[in-house]
DSSP file (Angstrom, degrees, kcal/mol; ACC not computed):
  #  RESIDUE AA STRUCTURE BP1 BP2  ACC     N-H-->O    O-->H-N    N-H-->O    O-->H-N    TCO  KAPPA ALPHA  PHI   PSI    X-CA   Y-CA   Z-CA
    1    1 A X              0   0    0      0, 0.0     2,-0.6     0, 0.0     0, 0.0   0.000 360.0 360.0 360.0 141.2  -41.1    7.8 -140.9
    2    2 A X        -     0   0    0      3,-0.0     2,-0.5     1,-0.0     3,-0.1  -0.939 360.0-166.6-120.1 113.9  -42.9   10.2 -138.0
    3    3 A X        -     0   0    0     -2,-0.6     5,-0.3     1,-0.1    -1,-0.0  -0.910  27.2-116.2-101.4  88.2  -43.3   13.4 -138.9
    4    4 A X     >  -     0   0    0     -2,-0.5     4,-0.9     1,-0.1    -1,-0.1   0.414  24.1-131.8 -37.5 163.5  -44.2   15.9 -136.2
    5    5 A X  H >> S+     0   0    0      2,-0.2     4,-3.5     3,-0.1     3,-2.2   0.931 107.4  61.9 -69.4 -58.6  -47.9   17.3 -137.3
    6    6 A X  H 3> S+     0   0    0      1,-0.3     4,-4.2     2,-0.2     5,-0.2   0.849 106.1  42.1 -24.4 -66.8  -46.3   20.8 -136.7
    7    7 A X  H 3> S+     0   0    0      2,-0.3     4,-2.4     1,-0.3    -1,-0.3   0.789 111.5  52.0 -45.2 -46.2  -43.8   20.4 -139.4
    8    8 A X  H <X S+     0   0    0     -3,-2.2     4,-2.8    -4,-0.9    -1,-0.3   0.870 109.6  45.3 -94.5  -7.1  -45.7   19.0 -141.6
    9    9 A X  H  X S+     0   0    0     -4,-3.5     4,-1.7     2,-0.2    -2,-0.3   0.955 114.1  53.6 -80.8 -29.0  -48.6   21.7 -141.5
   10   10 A X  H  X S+     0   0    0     -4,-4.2     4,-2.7    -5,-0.3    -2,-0.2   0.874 110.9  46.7 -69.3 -23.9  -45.9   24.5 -141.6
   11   11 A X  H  < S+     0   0    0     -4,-2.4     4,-0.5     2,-0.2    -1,-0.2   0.870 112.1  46.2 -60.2 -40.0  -44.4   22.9 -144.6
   12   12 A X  H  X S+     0   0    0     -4,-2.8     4,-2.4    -3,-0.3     3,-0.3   0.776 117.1  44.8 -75.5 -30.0  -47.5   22.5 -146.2
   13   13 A X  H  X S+     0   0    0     -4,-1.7     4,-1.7     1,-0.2     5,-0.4   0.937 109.3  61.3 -72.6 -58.9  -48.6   26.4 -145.3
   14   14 A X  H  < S+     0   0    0     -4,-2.7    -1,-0.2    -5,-0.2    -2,-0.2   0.498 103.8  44.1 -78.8 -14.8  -45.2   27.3 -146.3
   15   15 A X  H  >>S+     0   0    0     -4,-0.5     4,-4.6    -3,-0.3     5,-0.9   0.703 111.8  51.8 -80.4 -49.2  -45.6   26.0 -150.1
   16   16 A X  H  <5S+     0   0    0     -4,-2.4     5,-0.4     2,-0.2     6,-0.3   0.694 107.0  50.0-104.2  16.3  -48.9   27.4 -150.7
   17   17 A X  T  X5S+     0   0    0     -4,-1.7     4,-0.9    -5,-0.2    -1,-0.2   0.781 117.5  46.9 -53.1 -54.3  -47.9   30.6 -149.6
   18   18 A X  T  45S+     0   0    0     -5,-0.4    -2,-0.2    -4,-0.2    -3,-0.1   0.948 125.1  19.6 -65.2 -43.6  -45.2   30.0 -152.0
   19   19 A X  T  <5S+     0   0    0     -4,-4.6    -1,-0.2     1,-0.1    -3,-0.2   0.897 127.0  50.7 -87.2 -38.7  -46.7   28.6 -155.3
   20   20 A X  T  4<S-     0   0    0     -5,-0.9    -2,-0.1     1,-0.1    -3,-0.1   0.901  81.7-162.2 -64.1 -35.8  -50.1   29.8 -154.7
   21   21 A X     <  +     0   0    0     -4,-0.9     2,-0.3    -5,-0.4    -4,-0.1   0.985  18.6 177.0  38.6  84.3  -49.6   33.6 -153.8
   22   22 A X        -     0   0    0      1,-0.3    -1,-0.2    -6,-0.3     5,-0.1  -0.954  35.1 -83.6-121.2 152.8  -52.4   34.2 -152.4
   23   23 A X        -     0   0    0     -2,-0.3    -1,-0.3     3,-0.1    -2,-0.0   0.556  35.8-122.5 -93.1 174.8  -53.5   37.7 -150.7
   24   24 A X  S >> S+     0   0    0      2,-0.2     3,-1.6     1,-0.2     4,-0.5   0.895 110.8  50.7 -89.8 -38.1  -52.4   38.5 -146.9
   25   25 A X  T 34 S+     0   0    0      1,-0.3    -1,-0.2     3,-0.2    -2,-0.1   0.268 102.1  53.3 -76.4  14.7  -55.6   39.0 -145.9
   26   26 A X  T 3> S+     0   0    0      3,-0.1     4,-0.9     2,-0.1    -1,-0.3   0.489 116.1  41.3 -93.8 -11.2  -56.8   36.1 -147.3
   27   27 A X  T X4 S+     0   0    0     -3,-1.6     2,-2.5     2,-0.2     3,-1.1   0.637 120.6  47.9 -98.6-114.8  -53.8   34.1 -145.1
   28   28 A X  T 3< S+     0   0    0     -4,-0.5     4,-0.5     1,-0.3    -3,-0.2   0.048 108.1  48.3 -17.9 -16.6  -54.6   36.3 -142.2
   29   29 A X  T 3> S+     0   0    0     -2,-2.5     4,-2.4    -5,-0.2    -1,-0.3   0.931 115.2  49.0-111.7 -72.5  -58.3   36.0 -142.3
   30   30 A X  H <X S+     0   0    0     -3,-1.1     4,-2.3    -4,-0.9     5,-0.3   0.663 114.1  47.9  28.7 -53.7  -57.7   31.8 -142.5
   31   31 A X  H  > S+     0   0    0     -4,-0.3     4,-0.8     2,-0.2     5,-0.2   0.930 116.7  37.9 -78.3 -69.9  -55.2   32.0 -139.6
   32   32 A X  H  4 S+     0   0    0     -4,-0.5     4,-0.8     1,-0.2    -2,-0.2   0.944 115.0  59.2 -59.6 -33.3  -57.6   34.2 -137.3
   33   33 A X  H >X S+     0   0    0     -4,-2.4     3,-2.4     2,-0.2     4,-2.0   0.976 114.6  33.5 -34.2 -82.3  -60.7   32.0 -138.7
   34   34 A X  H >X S+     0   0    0     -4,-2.3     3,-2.3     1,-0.3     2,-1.7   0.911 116.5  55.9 -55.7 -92.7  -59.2   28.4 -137.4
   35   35 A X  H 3X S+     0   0    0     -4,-0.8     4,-0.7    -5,-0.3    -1,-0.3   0.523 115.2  43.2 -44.5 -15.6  -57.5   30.1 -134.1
   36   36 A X  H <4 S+     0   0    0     -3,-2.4    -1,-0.2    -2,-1.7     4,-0.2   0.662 117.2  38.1-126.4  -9.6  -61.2   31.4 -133.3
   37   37 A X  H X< S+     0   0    0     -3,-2.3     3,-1.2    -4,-2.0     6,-0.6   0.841 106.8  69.1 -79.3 -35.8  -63.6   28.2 -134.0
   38   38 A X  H 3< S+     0   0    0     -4,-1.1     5,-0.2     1,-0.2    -2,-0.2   0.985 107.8  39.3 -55.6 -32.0  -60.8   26.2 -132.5
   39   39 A X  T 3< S+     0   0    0     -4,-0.7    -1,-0.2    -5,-0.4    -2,-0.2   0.474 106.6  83.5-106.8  30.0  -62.0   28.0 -129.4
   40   40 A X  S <  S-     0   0    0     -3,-1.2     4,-0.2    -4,-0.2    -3,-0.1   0.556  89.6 -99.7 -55.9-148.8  -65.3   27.9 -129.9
   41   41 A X  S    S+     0   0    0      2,-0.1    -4,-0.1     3,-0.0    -3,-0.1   0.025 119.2  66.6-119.0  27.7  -68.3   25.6 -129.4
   42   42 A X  S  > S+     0   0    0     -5,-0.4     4,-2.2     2,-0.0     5,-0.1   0.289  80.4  96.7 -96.6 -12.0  -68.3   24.6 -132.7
   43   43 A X  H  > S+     0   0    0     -6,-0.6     4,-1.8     2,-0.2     5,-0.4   0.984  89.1  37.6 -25.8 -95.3  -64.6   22.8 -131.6
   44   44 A X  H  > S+     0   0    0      1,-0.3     4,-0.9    -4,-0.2    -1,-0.2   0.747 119.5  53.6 -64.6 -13.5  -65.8   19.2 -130.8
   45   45 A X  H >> S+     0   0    0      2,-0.2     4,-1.4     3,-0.1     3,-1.2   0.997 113.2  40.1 -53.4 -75.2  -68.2   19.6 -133.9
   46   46 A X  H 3X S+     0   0    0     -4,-2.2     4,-0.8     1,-0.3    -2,-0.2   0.798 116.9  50.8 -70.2 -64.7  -65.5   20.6 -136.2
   47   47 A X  H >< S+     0   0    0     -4,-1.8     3,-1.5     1,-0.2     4,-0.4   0.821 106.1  55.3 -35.3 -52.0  -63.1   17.9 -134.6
   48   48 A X  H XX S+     0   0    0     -3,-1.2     3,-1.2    -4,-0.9     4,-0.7   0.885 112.8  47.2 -69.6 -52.0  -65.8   15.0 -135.0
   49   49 A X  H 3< S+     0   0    0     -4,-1.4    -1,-0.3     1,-0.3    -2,-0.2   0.509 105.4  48.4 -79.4 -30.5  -65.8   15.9 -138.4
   50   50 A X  T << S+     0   0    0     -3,-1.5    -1,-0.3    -4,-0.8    -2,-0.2   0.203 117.3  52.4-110.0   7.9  -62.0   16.2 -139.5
   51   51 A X  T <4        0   0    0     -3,-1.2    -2,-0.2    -4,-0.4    -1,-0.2   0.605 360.0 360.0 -92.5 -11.2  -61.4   12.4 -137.7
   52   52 A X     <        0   0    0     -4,-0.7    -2,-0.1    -5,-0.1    -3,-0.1   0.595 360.0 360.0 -98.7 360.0  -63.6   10.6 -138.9
């Protein structure tokens, strides 16, 4: 079964939101975190790291 990546990280985000209940600015701080190393120069560091 192929399961778009998307999907399955929005599902996964979308459950612990849901059991965990954890603050909005802890989601929101998370969110803005990843969106601002992915466009850093710590990117192909970061990458190397979550393929291998």
């Amino acid at each position: 079964m192929d399961v778009p990546l998307w999907l399955a990280v929005a599902v996964v985000a979308y459950l612990g939101v849901k059991l965990a209940r954890p603050p909005w600015w802890l989601v929101a701080l998370l969110l803005l975190g990843g969106y601002l190393v992915a466009h850093s120069i710590l990117a192909p560091v970061v990458g190397s790291l979550v393929h291998n």
